[in-house]
C-alpha positions, 0 to 999 in steps of 0.5 A: 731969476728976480726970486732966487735973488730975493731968496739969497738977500733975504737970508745972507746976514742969518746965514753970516752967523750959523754954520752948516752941521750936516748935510744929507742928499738923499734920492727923495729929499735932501736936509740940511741942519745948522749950527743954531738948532735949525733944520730944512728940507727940498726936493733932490732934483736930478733928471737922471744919473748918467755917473758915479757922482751927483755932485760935481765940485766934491766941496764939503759944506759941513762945518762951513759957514752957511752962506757958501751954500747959500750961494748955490741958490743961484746956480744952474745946477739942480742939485746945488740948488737942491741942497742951498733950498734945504738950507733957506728952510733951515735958516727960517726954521724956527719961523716955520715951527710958530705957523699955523697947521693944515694939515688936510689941506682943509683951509686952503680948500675953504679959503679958495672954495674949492668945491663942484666945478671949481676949476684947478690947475696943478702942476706937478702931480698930487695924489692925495690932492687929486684925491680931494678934488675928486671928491669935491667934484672940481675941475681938474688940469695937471702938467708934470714933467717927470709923470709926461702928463700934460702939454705945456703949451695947452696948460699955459693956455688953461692958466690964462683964461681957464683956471680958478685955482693954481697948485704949483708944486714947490720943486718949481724953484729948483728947475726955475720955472716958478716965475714963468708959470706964474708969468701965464696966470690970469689975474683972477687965478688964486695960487698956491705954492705947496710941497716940503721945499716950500719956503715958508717966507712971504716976502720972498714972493712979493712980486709974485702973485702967491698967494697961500706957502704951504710947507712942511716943517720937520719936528721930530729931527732924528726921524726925518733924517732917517727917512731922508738917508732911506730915500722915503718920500713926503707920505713918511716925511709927513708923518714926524713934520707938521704942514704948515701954510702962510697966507701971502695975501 
C-alpha cells in the first residue's frame, strides 16, 4: 500500500532520533509515548480473540529505538500496525498540538455545507455525527463492518454517482482499505478523514483525494493513558484531548 509507505518514509529519520518510552495496548485504543515528550493514539484492531496473547512475536518495544515500531506500519498483522500508528502520531505530536481546533465538528460541516439534503457517505459509524446529520436533515449512507451495517458493493455504488461528502473512519488504515474506498469516490466527493488515529500529516495523503484530517490530539497525558489501560473509548478520550483538523486542500 503506496500510503503505509509515504507514512513510514515521512517519519523514518524523526523516528532515527527518539526512542519509545511506554507502549500501551489497551481494548479500545492504544498509546505510545516517546523519548522527546511525544505522545500518540490509534484504534486497537483485532477481529476477535481466538488466545491468551494479541501479539505474536512478544518483542519489547520500550526503550527501543522508534523506528523498529515504525517498521510494523507495513505489516499485515492489525495489531503491530495498530501499535506502529500510535507512534506516527506521537512522532508528529507537537505538530498536532499547534492545530487549529473543531471541536464540534462545526467547521467541517461549514466547509463542505452540510446541510438539508446533503448527501453523506460515511464509514464507520459516528453517533454523535449521526446525530448532527440528522439534525441538518442530510442525506445519510453508512458501511460498518464490525456493527454489519451496509453492503459494501451498494456503498461503493453510492461513492461513484451518489455521495457529496465521504466521512471515512481513520480505523481504515490499519485494515488497509483507505486507498480502495477512496479508489470508488467521484471527483465531486469531498472527504474527510476522521477519528483518534487520524494522522495529522497532509503530505501523507497526497496522492489521495483528502481533503480535511480531523484527529484528536492528547493534552492531558497521564488522563489519557488511564483512559486507554481502562479500555474507554473516544467519548472519554475527548474529554483530556482536543480534536484538531488540517485542511488537506
Amino acid at each position: 500500500m503506496k500510503l503505509n509507505t509515504r507514512l513510514y518514509d515521512l517519519f523514518a529519520a524523526r523516528a532515527e532520533e527518539v526512542n519509545i518510552e511506554l507502549l500501551c495496548l489497551g481494548l479500545g485504543y492504544t498509546a505510545v509515548t516517546t523519548s522527546d515528550g511525544g505522545i500518540g493514539l490509534s484504534y486497537t484492531y483485532f477481529d476477535r480473540k481466538s488466545a491468551c496473547s494479541l501479539v505474536r512475536n512478544g518483542y519489547d518495544y520500550e526503550s527501543r529505538p522508534a523506528i523498529e515500531l515504525l517498521a510494523m506500519i507495513n505489516n499485515a498483522d492489525t495489531i503491530e500496525r495498530s501499535m506502529a500508528l500510535a507512534l506516527i502520531n506521537a512522532l508528529n505530536y507537537e505538530k498536532s498540538l499547534s492545530l487549529p481546533q473543531d471541536p464540534n465538528n462545526e467547521i467541517v460541516f461549514e466547509k463542505f455545507k452540510v446541510g438539508r439534503g446533503t448527501k453523506v457517505a460515511m464509514v464507520g459509524f459516528f453517533g454523535p455525527l449521526v446525530k448532527i446529520l440528522e439534525t441538518k436533515k442530510a442525506l445519510l449512507e453508512v458501511i460498518d463492518d464490525f456493527r454489519g451495517i451496509g453492503s459494501k458493493k451498494l456503498f461503493y455504488q453510492k461513492l461513484s454517482n451518489w455521495a457529496d461528502v465521504l466521512l471515512l473512519t481513520s480505523t481504515s488504515l490499519l485494515n488497509n482499505t483507505t486507498e480502495d474506498i477512496l479508489d470508488h469516490v467521484s471527483k465531486n466527493v469531498k472527504t474527510v478523514l476522521l477519528g483518534p488515529s487520524t494522522p495529522m500529516v497532509a503530505e501523507a495523503f497526497k496522492h489521495l483525494p483528502v481533503h480535511i484530517l480531523a484527529g484528536t490530539v492528547p493534552v492531558e497525558k497521564e488522563q489519557v493513558l488511564k483512559a486507554v489501560r481502562h479500555g474507554l473509548g473516544t467519548r472519554f478520550i475527548h474529554k483530556f484531548s482536543k480534536k484538531s483538523y488540517l485542511d488537506c486542500s
